[in-house]
LOVEX-218977 format. One record per residue: residue number from 0; residue in three letters; x, y, z of N, C-alpha, C in turn. Coordinates in Angstrom, 1 decimal. Layout:
BEGIN
<site><seq>NUM</seq><type>ALA</type><n_px>X</n_px><n_py>Y</n_py><n_pz>Z</n_pz><ca_px>X</ca_px><ca_py>Y</ca_py><ca_pz>Z</ca_pz><c_px>X</c_px><c_py>Y</c_py><c_pz>Z</c_pz></site>
...
This chain:
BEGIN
<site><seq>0</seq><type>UNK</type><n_px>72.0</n_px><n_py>86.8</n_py><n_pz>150.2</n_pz><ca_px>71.3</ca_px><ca_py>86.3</ca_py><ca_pz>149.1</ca_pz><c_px>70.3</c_px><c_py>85.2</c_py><c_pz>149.5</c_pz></site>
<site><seq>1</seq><type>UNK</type><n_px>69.1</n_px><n_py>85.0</n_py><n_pz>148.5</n_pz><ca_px>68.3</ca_px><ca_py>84.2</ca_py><ca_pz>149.2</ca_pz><c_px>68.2</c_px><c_py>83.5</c_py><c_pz>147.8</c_pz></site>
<site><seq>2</seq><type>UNK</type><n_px>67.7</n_px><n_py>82.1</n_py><n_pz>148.6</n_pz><ca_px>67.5</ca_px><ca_py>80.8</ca_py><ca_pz>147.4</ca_pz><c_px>66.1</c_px><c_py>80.6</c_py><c_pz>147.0</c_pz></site>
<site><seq>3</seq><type>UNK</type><n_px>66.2</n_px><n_py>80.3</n_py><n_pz>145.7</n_pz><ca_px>64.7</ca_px><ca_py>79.9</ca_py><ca_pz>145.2</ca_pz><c_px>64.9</c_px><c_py>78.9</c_py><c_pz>144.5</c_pz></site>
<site><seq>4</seq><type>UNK</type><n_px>63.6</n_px><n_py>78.3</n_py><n_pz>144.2</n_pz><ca_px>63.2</ca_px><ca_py>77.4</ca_py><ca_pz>143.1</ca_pz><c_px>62.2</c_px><c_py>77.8</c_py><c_pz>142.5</c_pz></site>
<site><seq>5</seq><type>UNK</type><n_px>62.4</n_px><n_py>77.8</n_py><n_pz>141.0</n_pz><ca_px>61.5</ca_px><ca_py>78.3</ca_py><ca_pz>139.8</ca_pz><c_px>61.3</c_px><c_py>76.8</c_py><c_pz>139.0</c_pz></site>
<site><seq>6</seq><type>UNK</type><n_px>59.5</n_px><n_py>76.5</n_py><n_pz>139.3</n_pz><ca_px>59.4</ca_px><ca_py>75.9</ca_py><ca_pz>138.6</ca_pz><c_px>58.4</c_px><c_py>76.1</c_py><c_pz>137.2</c_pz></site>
<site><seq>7</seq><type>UNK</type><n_px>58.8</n_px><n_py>75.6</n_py><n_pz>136.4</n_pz><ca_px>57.6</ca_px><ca_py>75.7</ca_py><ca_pz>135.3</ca_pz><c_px>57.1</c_px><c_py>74.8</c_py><c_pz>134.5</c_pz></site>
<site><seq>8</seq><type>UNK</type><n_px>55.8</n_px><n_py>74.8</n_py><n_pz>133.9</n_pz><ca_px>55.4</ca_px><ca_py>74.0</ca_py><ca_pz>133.0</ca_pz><c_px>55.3</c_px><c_py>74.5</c_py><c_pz>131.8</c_pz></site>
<site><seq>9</seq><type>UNK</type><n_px>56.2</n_px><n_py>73.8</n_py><n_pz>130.4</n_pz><ca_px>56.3</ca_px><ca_py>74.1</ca_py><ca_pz>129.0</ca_pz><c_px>55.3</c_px><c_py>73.6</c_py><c_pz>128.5</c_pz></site>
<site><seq>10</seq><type>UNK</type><n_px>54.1</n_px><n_py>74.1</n_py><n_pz>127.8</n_pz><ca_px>53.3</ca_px><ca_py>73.7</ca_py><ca_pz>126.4</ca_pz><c_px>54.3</c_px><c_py>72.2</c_py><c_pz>126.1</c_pz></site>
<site><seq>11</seq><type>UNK</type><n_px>53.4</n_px><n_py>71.0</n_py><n_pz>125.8</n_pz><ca_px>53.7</ca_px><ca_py>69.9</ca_py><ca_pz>124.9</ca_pz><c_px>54.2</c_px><c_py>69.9</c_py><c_pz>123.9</c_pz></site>
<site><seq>12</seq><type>UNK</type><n_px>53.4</n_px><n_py>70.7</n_py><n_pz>122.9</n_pz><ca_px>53.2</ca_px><ca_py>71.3</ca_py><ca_pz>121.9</ca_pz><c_px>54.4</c_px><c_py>71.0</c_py><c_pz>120.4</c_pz></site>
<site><seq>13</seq><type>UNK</type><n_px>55.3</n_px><n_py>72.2</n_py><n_pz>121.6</n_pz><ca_px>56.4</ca_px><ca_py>72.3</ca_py><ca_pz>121.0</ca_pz><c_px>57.5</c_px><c_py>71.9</c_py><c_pz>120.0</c_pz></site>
<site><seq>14</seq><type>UNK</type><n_px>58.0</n_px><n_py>72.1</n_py><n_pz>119.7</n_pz><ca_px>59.3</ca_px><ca_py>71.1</ca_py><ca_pz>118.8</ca_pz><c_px>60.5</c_px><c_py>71.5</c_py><c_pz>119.6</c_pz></site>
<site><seq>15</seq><type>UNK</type><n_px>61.6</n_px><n_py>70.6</n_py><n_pz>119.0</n_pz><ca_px>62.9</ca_px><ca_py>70.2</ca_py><ca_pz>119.7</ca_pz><c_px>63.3</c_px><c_py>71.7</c_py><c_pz>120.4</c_pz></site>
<site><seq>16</seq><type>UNK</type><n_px>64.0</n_px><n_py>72.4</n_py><n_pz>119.0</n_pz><ca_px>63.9</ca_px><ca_py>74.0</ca_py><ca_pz>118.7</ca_pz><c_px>63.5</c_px><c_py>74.9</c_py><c_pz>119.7</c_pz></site>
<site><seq>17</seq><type>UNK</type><n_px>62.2</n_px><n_py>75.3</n_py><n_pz>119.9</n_pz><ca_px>61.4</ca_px><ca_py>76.1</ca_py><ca_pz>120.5</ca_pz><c_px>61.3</c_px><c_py>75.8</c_py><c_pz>121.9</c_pz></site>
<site><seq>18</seq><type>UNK</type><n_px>61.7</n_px><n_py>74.2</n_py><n_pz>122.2</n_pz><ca_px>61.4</ca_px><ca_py>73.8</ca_py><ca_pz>123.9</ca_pz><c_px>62.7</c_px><c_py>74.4</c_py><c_pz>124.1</c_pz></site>
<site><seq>19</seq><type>UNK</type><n_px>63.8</n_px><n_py>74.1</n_py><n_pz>123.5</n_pz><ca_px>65.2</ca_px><ca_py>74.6</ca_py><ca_pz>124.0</ca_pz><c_px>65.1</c_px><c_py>76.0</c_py><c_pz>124.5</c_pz></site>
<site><seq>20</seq><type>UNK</type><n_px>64.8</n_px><n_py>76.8</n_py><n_pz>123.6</n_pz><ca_px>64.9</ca_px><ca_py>78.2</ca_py><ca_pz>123.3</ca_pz><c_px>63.9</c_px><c_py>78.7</c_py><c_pz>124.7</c_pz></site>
<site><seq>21</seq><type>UNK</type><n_px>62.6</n_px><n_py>78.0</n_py><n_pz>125.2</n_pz><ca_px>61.9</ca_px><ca_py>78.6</ca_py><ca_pz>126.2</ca_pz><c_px>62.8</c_px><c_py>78.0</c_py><c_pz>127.0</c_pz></site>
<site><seq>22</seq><type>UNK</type><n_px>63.8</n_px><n_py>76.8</n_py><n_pz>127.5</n_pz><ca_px>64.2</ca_px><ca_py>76.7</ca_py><ca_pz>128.5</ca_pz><c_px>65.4</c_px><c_py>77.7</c_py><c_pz>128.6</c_pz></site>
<site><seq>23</seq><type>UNK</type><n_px>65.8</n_px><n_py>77.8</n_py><n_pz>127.6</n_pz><ca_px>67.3</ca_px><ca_py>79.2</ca_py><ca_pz>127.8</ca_pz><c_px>66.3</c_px><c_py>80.2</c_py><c_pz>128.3</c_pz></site>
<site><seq>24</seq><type>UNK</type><n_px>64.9</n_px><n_py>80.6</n_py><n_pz>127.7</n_pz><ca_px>64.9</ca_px><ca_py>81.9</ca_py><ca_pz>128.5</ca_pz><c_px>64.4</c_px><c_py>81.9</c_py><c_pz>129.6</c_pz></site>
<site><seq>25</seq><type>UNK</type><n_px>64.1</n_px><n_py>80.7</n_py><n_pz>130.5</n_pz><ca_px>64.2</ca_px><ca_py>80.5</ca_py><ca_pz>131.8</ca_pz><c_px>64.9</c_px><c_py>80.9</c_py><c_pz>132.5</c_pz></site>
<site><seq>26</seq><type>UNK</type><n_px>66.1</n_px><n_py>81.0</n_py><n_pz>132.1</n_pz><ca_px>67.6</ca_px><ca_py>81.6</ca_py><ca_pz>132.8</ca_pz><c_px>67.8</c_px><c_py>82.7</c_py><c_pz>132.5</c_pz></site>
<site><seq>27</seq><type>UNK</type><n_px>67.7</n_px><n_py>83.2</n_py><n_pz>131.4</n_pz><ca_px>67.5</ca_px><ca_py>84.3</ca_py><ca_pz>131.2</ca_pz><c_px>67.0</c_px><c_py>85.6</c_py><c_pz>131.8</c_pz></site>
<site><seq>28</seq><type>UNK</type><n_px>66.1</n_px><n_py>84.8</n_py><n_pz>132.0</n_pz><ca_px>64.7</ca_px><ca_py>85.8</ca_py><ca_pz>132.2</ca_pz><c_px>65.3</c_px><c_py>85.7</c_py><c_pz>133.9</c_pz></site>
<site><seq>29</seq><type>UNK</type><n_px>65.7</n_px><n_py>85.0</n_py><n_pz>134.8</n_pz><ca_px>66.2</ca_px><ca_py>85.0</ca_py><ca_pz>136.1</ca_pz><c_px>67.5</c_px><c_py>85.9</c_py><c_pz>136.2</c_pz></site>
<site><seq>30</seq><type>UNK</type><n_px>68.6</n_px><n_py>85.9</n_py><n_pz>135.3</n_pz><ca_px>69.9</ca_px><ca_py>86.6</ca_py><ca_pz>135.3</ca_pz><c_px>69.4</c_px><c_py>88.0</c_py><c_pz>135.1</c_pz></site>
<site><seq>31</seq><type>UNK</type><n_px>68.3</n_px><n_py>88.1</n_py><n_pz>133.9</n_pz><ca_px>67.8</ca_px><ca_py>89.4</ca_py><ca_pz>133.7</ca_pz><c_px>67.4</c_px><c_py>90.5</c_py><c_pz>134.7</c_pz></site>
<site><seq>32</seq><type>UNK</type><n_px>66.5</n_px><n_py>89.8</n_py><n_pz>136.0</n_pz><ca_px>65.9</ca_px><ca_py>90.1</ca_py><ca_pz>137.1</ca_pz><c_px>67.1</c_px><c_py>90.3</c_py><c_pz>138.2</c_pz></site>
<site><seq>33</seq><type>UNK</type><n_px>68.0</n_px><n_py>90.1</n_py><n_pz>138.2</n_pz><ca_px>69.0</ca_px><ca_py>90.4</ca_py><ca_pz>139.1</ca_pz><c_px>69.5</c_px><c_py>89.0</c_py><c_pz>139.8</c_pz></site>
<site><seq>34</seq><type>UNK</type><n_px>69.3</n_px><n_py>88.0</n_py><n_pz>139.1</n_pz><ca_px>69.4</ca_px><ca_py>86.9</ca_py><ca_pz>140.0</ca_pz><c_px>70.9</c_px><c_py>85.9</c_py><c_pz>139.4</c_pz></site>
<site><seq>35</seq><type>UNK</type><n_px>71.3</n_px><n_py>84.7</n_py><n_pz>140.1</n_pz><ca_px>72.0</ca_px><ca_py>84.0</ca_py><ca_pz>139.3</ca_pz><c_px>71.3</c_px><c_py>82.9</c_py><c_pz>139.7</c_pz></site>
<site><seq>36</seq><type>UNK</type><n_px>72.4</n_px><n_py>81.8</n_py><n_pz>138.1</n_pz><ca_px>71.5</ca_px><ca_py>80.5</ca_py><ca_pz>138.0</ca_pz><c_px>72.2</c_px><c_py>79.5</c_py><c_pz>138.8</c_pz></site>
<site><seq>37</seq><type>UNK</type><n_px>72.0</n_px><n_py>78.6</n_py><n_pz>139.4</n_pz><ca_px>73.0</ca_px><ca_py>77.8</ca_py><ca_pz>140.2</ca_pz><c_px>72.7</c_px><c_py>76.3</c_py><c_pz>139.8</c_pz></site>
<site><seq>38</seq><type>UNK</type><n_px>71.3</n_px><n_py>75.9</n_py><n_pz>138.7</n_pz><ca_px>71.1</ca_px><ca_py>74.5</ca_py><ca_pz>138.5</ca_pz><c_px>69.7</c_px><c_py>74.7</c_py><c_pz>137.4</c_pz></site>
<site><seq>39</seq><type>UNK</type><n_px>69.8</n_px><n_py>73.9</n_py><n_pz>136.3</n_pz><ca_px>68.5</ca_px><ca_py>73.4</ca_py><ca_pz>135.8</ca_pz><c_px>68.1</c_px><c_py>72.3</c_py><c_pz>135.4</c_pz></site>
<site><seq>40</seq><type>UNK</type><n_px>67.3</n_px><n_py>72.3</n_py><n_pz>136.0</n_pz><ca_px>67.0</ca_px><ca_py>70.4</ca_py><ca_pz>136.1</ca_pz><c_px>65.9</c_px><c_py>70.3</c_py><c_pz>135.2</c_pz></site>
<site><seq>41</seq><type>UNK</type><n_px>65.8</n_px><n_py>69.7</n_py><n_pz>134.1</n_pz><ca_px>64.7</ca_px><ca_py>69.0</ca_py><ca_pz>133.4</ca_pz><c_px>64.2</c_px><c_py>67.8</c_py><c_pz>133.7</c_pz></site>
<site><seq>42</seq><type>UNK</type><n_px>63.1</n_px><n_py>67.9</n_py><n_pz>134.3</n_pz><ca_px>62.3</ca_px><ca_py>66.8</ca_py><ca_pz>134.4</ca_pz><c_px>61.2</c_px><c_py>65.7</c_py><c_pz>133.2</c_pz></site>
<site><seq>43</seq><type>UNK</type><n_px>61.5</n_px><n_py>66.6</n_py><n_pz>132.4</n_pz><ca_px>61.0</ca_px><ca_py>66.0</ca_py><ca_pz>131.1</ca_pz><c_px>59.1</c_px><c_py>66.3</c_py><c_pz>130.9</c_pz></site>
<site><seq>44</seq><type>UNK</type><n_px>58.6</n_px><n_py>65.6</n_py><n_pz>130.4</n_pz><ca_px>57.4</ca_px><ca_py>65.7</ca_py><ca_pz>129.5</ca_pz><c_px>56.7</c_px><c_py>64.4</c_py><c_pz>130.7</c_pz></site>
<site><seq>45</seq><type>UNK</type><n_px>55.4</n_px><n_py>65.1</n_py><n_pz>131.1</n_pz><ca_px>54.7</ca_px><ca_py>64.6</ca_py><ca_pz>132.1</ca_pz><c_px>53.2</c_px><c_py>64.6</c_py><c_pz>132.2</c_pz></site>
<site><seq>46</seq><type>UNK</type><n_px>52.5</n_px><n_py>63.8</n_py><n_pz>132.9</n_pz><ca_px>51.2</ca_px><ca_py>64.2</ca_py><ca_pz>132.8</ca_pz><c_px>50.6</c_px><c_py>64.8</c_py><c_pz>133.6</c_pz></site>
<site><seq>47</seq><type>UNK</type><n_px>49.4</n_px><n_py>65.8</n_py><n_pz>133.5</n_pz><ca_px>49.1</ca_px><ca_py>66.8</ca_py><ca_pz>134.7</ca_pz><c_px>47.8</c_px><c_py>66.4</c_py><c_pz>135.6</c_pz></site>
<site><seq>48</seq><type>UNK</type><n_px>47.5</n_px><n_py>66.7</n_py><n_pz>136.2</n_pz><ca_px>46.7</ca_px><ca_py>66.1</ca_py><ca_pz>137.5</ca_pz><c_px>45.0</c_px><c_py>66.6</c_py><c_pz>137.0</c_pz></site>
<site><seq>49</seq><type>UNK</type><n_px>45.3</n_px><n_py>67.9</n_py><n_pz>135.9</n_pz><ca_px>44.0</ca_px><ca_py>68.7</ca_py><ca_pz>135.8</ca_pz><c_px>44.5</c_px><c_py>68.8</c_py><c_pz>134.0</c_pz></site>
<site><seq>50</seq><type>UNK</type><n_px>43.2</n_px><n_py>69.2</n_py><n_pz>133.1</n_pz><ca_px>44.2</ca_px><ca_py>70.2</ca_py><ca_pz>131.9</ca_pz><c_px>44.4</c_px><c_py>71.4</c_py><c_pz>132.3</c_pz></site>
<site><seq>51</seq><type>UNK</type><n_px>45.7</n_px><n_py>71.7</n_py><n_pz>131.9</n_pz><ca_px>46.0</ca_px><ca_py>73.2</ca_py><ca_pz>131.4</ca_pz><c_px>45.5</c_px><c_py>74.0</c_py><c_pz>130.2</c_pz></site>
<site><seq>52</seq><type>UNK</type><n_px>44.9</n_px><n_py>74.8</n_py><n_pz>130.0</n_pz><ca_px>44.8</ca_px><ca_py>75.7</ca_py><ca_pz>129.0</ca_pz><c_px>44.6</c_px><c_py>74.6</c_py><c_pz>127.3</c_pz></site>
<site><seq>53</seq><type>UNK</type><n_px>43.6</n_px><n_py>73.3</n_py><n_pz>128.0</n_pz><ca_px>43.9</ca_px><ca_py>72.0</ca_py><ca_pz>126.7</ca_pz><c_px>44.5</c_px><c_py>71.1</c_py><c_pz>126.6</c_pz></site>
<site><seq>54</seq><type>UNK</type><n_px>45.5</n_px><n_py>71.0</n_py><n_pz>127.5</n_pz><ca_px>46.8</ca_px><ca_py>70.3</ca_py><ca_pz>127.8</ca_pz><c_px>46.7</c_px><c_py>69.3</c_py><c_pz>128.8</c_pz></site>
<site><seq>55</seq><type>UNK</type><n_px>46.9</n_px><n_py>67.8</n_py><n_pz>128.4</n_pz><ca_px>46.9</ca_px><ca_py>67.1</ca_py><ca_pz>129.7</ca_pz><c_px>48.7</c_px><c_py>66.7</c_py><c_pz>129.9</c_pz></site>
<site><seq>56</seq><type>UNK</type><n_px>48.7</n_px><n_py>66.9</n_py><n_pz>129.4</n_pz><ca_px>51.1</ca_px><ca_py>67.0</ca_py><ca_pz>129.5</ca_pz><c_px>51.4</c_px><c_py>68.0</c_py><c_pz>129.4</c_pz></site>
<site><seq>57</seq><type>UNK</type><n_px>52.4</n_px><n_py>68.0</n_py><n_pz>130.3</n_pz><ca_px>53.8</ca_px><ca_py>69.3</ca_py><ca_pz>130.1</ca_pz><c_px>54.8</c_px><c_py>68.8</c_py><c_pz>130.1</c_pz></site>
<site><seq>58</seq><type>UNK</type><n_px>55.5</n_px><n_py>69.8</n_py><n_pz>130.1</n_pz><ca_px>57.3</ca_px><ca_py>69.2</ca_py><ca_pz>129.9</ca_pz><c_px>57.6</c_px><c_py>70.5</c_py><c_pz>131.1</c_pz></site>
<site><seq>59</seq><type>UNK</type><n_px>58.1</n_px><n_py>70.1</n_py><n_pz>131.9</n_pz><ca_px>58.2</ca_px><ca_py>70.5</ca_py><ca_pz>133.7</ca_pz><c_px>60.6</c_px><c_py>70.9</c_py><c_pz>133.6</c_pz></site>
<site><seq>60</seq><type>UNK</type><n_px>60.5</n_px><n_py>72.0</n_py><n_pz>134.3</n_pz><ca_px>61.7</ca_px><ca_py>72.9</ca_py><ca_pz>134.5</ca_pz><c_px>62.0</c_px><c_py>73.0</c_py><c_pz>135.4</c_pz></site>
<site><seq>61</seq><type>UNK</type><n_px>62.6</n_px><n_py>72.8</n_py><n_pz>136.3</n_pz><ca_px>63.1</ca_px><ca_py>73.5</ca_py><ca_pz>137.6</ca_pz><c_px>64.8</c_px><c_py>74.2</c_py><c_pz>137.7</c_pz></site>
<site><seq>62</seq><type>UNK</type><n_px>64.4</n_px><n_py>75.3</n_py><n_pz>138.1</n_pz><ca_px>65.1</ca_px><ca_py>76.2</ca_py><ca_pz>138.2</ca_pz><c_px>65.5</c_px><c_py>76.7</c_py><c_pz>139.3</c_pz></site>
<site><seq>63</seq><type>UNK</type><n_px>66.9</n_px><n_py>76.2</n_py><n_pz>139.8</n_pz><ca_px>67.5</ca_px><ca_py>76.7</ca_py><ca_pz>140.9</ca_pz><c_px>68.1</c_px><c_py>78.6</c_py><c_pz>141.0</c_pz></site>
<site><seq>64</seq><type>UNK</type><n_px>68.0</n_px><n_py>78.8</n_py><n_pz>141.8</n_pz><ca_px>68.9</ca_px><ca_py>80.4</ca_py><ca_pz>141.9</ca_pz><c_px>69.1</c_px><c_py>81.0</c_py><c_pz>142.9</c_pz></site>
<site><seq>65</seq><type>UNK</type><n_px>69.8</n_px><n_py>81.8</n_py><n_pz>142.9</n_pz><ca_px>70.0</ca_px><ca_py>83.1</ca_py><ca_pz>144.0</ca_pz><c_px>69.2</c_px><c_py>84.4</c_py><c_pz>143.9</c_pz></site>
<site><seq>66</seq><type>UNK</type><n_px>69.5</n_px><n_py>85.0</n_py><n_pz>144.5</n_pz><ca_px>69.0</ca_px><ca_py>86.3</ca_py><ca_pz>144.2</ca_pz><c_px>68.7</c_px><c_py>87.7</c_py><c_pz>145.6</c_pz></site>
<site><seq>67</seq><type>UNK</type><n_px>68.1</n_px><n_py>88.9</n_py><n_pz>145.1</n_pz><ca_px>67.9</ca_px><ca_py>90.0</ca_py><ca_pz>146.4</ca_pz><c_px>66.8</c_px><c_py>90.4</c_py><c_pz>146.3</c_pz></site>
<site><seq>68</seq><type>UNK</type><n_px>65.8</n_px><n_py>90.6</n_py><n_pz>147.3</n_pz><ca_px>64.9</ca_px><ca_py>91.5</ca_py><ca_pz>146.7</ca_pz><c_px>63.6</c_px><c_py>90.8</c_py><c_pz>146.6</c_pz></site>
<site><seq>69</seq><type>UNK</type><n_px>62.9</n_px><n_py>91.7</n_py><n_pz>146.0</n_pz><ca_px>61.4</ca_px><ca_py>91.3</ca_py><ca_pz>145.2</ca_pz><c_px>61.8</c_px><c_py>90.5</c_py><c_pz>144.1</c_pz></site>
<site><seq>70</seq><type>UNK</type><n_px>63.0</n_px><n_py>89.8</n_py><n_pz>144.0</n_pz><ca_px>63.2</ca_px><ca_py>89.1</ca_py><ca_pz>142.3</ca_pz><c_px>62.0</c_px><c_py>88.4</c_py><c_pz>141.4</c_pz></site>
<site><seq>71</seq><type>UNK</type><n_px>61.4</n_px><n_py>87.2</n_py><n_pz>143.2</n_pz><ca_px>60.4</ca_px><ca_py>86.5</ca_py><ca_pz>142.6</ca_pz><c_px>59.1</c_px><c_py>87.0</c_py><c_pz>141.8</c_pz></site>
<site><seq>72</seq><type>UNK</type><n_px>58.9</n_px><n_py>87.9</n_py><n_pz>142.2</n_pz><ca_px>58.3</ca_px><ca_py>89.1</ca_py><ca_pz>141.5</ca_pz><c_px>58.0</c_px><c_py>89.0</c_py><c_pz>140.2</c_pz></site>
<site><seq>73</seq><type>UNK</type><n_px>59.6</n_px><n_py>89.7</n_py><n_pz>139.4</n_pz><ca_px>59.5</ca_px><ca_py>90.0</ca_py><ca_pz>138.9</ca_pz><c_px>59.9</c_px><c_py>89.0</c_py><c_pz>138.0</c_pz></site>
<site><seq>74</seq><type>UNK</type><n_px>60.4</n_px><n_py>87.7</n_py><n_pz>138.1</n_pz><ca_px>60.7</ca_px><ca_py>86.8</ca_py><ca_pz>137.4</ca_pz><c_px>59.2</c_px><c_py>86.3</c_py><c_pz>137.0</c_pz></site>
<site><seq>75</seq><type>UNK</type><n_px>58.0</n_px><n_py>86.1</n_py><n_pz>137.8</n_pz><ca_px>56.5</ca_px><ca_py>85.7</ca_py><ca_pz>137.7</ca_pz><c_px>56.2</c_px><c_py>86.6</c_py><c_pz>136.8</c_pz></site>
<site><seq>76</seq><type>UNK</type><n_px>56.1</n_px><n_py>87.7</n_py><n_pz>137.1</n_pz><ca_px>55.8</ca_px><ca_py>88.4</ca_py><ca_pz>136.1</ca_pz><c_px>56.2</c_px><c_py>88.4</c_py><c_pz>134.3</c_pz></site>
<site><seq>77</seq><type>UNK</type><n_px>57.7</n_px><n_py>88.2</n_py><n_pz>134.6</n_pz><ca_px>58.3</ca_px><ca_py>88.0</ca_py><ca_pz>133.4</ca_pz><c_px>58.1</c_px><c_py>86.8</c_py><c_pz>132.6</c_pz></site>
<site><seq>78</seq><type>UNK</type><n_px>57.7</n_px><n_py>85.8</n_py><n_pz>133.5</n_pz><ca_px>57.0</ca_px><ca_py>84.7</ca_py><ca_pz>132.6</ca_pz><c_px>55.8</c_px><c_py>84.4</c_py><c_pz>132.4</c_pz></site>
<site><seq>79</seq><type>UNK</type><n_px>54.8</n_px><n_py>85.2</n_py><n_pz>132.9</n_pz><ca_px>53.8</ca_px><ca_py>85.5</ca_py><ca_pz>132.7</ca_pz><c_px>53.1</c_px><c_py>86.0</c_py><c_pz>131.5</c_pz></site>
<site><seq>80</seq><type>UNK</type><n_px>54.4</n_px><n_py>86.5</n_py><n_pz>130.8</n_pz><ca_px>54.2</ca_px><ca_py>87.5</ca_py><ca_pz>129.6</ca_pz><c_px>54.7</c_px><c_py>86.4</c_py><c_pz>128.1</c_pz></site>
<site><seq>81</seq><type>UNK</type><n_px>55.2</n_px><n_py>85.1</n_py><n_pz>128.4</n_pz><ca_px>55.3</ca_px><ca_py>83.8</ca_py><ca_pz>127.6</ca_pz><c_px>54.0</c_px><c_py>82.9</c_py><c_pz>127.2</c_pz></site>
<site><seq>82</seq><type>UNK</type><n_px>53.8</n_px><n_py>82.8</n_py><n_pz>126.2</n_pz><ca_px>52.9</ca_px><ca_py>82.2</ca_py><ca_pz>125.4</ca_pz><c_px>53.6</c_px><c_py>80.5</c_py><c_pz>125.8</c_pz></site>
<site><seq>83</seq><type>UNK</type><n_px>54.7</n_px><n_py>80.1</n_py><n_pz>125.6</n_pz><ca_px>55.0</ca_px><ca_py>78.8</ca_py><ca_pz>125.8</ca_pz><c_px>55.3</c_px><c_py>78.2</c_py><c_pz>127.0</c_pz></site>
<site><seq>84</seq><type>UNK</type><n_px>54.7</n_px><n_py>79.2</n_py><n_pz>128.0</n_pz><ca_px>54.8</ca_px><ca_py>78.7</ca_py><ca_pz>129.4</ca_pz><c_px>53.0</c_px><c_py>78.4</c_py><c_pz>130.2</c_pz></site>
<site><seq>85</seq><type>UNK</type><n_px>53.3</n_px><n_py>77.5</n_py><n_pz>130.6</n_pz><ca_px>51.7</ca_px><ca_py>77.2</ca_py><ca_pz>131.2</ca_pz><c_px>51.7</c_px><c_py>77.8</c_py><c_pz>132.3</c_pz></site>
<site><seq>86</seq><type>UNK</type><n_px>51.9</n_px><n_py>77.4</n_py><n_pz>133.4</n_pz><ca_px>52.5</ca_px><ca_py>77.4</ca_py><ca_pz>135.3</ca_pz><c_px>53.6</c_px><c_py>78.0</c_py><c_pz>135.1</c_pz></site>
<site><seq>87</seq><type>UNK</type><n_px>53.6</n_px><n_py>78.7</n_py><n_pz>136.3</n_pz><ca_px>55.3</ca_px><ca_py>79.1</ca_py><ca_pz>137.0</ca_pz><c_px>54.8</c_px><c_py>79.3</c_py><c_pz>138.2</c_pz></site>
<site><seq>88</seq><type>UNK</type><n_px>56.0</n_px><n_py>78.6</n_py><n_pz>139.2</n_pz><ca_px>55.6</ca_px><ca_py>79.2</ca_py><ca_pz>140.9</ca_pz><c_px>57.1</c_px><c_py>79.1</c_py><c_pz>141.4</c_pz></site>
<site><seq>89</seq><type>UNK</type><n_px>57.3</n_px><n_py>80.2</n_py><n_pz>141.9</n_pz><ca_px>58.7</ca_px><ca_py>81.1</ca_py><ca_pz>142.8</ca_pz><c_px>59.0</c_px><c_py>80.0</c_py><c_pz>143.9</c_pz></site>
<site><seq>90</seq><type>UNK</type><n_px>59.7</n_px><n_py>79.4</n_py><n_pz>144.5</n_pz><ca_px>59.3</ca_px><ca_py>79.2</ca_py><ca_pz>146.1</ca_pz><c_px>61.1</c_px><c_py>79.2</c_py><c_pz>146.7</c_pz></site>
<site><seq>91</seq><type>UNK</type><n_px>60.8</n_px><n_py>80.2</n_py><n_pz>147.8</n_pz><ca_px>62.0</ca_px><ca_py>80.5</ca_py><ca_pz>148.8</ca_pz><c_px>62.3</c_px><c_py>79.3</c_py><c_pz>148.9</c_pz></site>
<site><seq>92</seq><type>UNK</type><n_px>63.7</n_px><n_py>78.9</n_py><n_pz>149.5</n_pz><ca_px>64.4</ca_px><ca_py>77.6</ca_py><ca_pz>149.6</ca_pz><c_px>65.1</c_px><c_py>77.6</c_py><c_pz>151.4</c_pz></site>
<site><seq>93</seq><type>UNK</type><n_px>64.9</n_px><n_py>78.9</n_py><n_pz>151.6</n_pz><ca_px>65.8</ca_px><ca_py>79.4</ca_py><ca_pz>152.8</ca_pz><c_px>64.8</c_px><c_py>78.4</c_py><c_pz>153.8</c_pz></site>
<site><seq>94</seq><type>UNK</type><n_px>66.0</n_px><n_py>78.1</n_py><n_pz>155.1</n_pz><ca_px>64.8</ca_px><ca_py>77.7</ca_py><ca_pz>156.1</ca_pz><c_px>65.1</c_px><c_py>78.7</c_py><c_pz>157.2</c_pz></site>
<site><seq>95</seq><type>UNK</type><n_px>64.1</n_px><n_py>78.7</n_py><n_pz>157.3</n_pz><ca_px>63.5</ca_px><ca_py>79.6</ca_py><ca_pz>158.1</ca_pz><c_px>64.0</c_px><c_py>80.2</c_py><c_pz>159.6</c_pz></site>
């Protein structure tokens, strides 16, 4: 099994409600792809270096996991297809 980190940036935007619900389907969306969740760390509501899509804040996710395979793939992909997600980037954890 190999380790990753999924991180993402959530739209500002949001309300209490809706930020919850995009961060459940963070994990989701990882267990769905064949992976497990081992940690999710919220780092909270921050400011970005550039705007995003309008946006000079996000609310930032990190997502620890396992997994086999092309997962990261398909987890990118899978969040790719979210309106309430700005960023996502996969990154192996293994050393080398």
């Amino acid at each position: 099994m190999a380790h990753y980190e999924l991180m993402s940036i959530i739209r500002p935007d949001l309300d209490e409600e809706h930020l919850e619900t995009t961060v459940d389907m963070l994990s989701t969306t990882v267990t769905n792809a064949g992976g497990q969740v081992e940690n999710v760390d919220r780092w909270g509501r921050r400011r970005l270096a550039y705007p995003i899509k309008g946006y000079a804040d996000g609310y930032y996710v990190v997502v620890t996991f396992t997994g086999q395979g092309p997962i990261s793939n398909e987890v990118i992909r899978l969040l790719n297809l979210s309106e309430s997600i700005m960023r996502s980037i996969v990154v192996r954890t293994d050393p080398a």
